[in-house]
N, C-alpha and C positions, 0 to 999 in steps of 0.2 A: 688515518693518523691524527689524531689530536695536536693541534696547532697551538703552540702559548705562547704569549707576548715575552719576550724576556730583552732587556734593554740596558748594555753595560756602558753606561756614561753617555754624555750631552754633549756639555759645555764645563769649564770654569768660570768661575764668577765668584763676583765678592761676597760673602755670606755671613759675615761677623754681625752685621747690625740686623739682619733677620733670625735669629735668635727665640726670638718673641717672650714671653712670660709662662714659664713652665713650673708644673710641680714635680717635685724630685721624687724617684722612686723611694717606695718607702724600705724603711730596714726590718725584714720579717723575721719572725719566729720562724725556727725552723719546720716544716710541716709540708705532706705529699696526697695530692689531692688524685683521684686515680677511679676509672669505672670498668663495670663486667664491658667486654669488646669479643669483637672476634680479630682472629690474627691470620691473614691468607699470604702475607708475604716474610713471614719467620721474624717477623717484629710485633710490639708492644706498645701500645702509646700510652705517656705519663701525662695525665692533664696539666697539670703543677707541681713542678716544686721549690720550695721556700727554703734557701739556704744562707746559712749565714756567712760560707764563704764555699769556694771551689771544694769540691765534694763529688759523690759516686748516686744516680740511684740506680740500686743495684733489685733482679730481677727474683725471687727464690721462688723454689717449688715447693707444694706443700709435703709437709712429713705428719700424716697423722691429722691431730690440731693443731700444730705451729708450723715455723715453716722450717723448711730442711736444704737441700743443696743449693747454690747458686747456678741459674740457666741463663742469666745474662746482667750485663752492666751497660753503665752512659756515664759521662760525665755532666757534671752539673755545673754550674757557676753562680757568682754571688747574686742574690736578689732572686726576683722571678723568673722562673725557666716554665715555660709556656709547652706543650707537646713536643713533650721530651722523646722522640724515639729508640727504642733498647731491644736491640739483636737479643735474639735467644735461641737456642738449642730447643728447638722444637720436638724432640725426641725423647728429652726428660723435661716437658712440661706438666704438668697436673690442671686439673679443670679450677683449681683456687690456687694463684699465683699472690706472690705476697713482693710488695713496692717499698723496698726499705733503704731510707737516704741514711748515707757515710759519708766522711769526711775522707779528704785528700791531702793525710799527714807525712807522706814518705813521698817517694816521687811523685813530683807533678804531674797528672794525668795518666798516671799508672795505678791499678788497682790492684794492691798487693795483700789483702786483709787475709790473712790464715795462712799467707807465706814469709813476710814480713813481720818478724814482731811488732807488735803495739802498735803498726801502721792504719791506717784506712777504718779504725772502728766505725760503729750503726753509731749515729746520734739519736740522743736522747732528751727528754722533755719531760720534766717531774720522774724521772725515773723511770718511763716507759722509752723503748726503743721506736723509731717514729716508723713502722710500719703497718701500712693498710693492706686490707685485702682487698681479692677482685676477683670475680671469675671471666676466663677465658676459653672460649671452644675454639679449635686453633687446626686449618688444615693447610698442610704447608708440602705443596709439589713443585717440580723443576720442569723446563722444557725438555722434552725426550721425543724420538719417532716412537710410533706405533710398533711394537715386537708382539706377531704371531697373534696380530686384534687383542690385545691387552696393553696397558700403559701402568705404571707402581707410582704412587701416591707415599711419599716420604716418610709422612708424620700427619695422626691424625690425633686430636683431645678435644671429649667430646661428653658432657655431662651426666647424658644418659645411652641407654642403647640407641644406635641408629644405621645410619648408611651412607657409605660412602658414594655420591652418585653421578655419571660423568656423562653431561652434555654435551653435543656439536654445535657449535658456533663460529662464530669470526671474534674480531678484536675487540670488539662494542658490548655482544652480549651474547647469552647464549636460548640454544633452539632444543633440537627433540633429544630426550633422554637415550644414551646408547648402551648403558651397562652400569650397575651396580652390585658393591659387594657389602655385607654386612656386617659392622662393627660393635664391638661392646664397649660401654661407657670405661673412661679413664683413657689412655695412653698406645694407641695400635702404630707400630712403625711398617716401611715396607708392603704398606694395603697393594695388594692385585687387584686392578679391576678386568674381566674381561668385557669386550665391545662386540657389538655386533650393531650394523648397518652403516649408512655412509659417512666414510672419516672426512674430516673437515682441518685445514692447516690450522686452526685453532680450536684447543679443550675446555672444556669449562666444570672441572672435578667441584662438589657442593655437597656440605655435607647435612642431611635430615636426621630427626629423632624418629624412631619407630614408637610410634603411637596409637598405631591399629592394632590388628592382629601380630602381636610378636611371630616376628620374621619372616612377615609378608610383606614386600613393601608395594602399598596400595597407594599412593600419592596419585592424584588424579583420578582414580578409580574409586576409592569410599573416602566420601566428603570426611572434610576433614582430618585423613589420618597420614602420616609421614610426610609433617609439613618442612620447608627446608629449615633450618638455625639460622639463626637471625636475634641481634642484639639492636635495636631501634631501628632503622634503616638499614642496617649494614647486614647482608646476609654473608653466611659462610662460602664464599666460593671464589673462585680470579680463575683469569684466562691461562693455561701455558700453551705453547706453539710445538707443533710437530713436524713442522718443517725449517729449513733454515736460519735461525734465528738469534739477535746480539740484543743483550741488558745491556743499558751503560745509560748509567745515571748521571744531572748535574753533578760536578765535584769542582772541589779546586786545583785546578792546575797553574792557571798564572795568576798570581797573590797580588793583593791590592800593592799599589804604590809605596813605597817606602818597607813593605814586609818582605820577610825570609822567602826566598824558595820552598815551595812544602811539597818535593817531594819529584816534581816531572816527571812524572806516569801518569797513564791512564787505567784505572781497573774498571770488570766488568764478565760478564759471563757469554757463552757463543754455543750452540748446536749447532755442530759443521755435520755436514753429510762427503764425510769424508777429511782426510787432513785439509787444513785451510790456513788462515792468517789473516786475525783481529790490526786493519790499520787504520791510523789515525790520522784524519787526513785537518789542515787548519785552514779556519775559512776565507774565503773570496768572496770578491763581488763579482756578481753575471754581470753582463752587459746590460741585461735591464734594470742594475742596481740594486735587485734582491744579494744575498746571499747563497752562497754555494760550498763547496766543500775544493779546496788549492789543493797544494803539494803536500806529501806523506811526510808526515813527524816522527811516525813512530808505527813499527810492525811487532808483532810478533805471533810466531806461529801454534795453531790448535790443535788438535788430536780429532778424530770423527769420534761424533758422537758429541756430550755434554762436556762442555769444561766451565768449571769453574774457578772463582777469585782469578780471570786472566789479568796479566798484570803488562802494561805498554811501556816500556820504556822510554821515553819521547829522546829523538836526537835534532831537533827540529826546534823551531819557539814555537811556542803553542798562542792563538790567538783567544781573546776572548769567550769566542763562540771556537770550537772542534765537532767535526763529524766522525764516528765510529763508521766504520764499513767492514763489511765480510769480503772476504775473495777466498777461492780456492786455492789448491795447490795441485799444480797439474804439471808440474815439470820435477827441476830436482827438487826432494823433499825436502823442505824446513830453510829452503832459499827462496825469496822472495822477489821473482823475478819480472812482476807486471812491468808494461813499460819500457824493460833491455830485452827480455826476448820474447820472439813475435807471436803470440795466443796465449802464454802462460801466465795464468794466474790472474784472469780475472776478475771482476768483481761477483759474487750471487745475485742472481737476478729472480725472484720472486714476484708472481702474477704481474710481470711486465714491468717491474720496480726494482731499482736497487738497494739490496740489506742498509742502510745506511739512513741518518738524520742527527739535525744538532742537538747537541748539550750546550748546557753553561759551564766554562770551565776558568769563569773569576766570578769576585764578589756582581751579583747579578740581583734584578729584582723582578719579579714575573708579575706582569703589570695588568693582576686580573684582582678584583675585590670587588665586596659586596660591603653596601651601607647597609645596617639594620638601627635605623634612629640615628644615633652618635656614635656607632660603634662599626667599625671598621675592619674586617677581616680579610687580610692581603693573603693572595695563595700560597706566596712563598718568597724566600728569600737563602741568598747563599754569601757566604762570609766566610772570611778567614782568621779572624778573631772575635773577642767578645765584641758586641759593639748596637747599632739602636737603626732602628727603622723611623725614620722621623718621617713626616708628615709635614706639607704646607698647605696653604693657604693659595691659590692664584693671587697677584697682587692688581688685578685688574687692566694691566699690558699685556698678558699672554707668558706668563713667569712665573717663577714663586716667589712669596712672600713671606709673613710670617708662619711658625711653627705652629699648629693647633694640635699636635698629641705628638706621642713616641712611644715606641716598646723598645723592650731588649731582645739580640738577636744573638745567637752563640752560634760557635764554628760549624759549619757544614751545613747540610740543609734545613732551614725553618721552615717550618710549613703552617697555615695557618695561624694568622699571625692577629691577633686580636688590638686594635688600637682606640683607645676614647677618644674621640675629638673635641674639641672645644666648641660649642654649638654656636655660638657668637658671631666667627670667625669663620666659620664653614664657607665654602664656594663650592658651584658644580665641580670644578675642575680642580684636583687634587694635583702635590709633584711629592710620591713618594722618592726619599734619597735614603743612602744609607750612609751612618758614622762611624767609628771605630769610638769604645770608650777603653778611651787612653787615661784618666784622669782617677778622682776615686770611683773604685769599680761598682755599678749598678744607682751612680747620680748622673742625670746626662746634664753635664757642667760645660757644653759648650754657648761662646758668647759671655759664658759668666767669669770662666775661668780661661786665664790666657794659658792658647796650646791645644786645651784637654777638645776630647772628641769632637776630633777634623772630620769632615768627608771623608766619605772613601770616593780614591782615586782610580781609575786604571788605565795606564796607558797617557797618565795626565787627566781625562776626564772624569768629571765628578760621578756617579755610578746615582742617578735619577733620572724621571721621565713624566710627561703631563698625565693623566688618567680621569676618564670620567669611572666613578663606581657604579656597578650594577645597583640598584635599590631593591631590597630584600621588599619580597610580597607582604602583607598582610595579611593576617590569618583570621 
């Protein structure tokens, strides 16, 4: 399991006069900056985009040379929006997807453009509509058991001819090739692949161009030919699980201080082997101070087999941190009886482990980054409104000090979060925090402006933490 640092609140403390001397984001032209990717988890990522106020970018496939249906949306917000991620319909993707920002003229945060009159139009700049292209080779599979040494592969887009090709491995990476099936360029749903030799709790489905002999695939056997797809680094492939297994990603469940409710659920997906029940358990301390998983907030029950968008209803308060766990169902069905009656409804216990680990479930900041020079790239961050990832200074006590950069950080999860710092001013020891921008939207006016973008709180505490950064190598 991959271990990350995530740290919701400290201390309060007085913060008005550490402020320091910032430059305001600027106010851009509107414009979407966007590269060829691969997509293995049914998403997209939008390098930039430049809005002049709360907007859509919206995801289309191609028609021909222009583009045609819409396969996914995001909201945008004013200023810079930094890796934007946008769900798509992997099933009507095309290998040249087109990144085109709209405006959010009808309901807020609703994107109604061709069902709404006159709402949500494409923005435009000299009279061109502000969409780029990009191409995307894109294979998108779920967690399943093995049925009869075959496993199906959702949704494949794929540039030219190739192959669909499915590895054994574990969680980390994958090993010997167990089966592959043959695909032709553009859009194949529902791929069969059959397997043959030893299955492994974790698949690693990848997808190759056939480059050798058409429709041979010789990958390892003639140098050079049916090499995997691959867009820079990033090659076509991700792990799914064949045995027991729960998604559940950071999200928000308890909203910073002073904010609405958004929602008390938990979602998230589960291959049960057998009926079961996704419960949410909120965290505790062990007796050795770590963290652990309390009492159940929230159940609800699975179907055998995949299910997806599980939705938790929490009846419970939810703490910062929350653990997802599996358990069966082995008494009466779709009552949840761990705990009142005596062996039912355990938890799933895999290779001597239990289904189960935390998320972030408030404004959080994952206290992992890399320096490269001045520049600052945080792994992530999670919010409940717009608002800014500031940066400090140590003040030479072991605290922060003053401000040396900021970004903007929009609802849900941030990921890669790029920040200048101010090279002057630098110290080994960084205290990312995060603000809400309450004030005009995309200037971070606190200290300047009385009121405008407070901390974010949770629980009372301000939501920062000390960090040394990794320092990026040279090359």
């Amino acid at each position: 399991m991959i271990i990350r640092r995530f740290v919701v609140g400290m201390v309060v403390a007085a913060l008005a006069l550490l402020s320091g001397s910032l430059v305001m984001a600027d106010h851009f032209n509107p414009a979407v900056t966007v590269s060829d990717q691969v997509s293995t988890d049914g998403t997209v990522t939008v390098e930039q985009v430049n809005s002049a106020d709360r907007g859509f970018i919206v995801i289309h496939a191609a028609d021909g040379d222009s583009f045609g249906e819409v396969i996914g949306h995001a909201p945008v917000y004013p200023g810079a929006n930094y890796n934007v991620v946008v769900d798509i319909d992997t099933s009507r993707a095309t290998s040249t997807l087109y990144a085109m920002l709209h405006e959010d003229t009808g309901e807020v945060g609703t994107y109604e453009f061709g069902e709404v009159e006159g709402a949500d139009g494409p923005v435009s700049v000299d009279g061109e509509v502000v969409t780029p292209t990009f191409m995307a080779e894109v294979v998108s599979a779920h967690d399943q058991t093995v049925d009869m040494n075959s496993i199906t592969i959702d949704a494949v887009t794929i540039s030219e001819d190739g192959w669909v090709v499915v590895h054994a491995g574990d969680a980390e990476s994958f090993g010997e090739v167990l089966g592959f099936t043959q695909v032709s360029a553009g859009t194949t749903t529902d791929v069969t692949v059959e397997l043959d030799g030893e299955m492994t709790d974790v698949l690693w489905p990848m997808l190759h161009y056939d480059t050798g002999e058409a429709g041979e695939y010789e990958f390892g056997t003639v140098e050079g030919a049916d090499g995997p797809v691959a867009v820079g680094t990033s090659v076509a492939t991700m792990p799914i699980w064949t045995v027991p297994h729960i998604r559940v990603a950071d999200q928000i469940v308890l909203p910073g201080d002073g904010m609405d409710m958004m929602g008390g659920s938990v979602m998230g997906s589960v291959l049960s082997d057998g009926p079961g029940f996704l419960v949410i358990h909120a965290a505790t301390n062990a007796d050795d101070g770590s963290l652990t998983f309390g009492e159940v907030i929230g159940v609800a029950a699975v179907e055998d087999g995949y299910n997806e968008s599980v939705t938790v209803e929490l009846d419970g308060v939810a703490t910062p941190i929350v653990y997802p766990m599996l358990h069966v169902d082995t008494n009466e069905i779709g009552t949840y009886e761990f705990g009142t009656v005596e062996g039912a409804d355990g938890p799933v216990v895999i290779d001597g482990s239990v289904v189960t680990f935390p998320i972030a479930a408030a404004p959080s900041i994952v206290y992992d980054g890399t320096l490269d020079g001045t520049t600052l790239t945080m792994d992530q961050a999670l919010i409940d409104a717009p608002g800014w990832l500031v940066i400090h200074a140590d003040n030479g006590e072991g605290s922060f000090g003053a401000v040396i950069g900021q970004a903007q950080v929009y609802p849900g999860v941030n990921h890669h979060i790029s920040i200048e710092l101010n090279e002057s001013m630098m110290t080994d020891t960084l205290y990312p925090m995060l603000h809400y921008d309450t004030g005009e939207a995309g200037e971070y006016e606190f200290g300047e402006v009385e009121g405008a973008d407070l901390p974010v709180t949770v629980n009372g505490n301000v939501v920062f933490a000390a960090m040394v950064p990794e320092v990026a190598e040279m090359e």
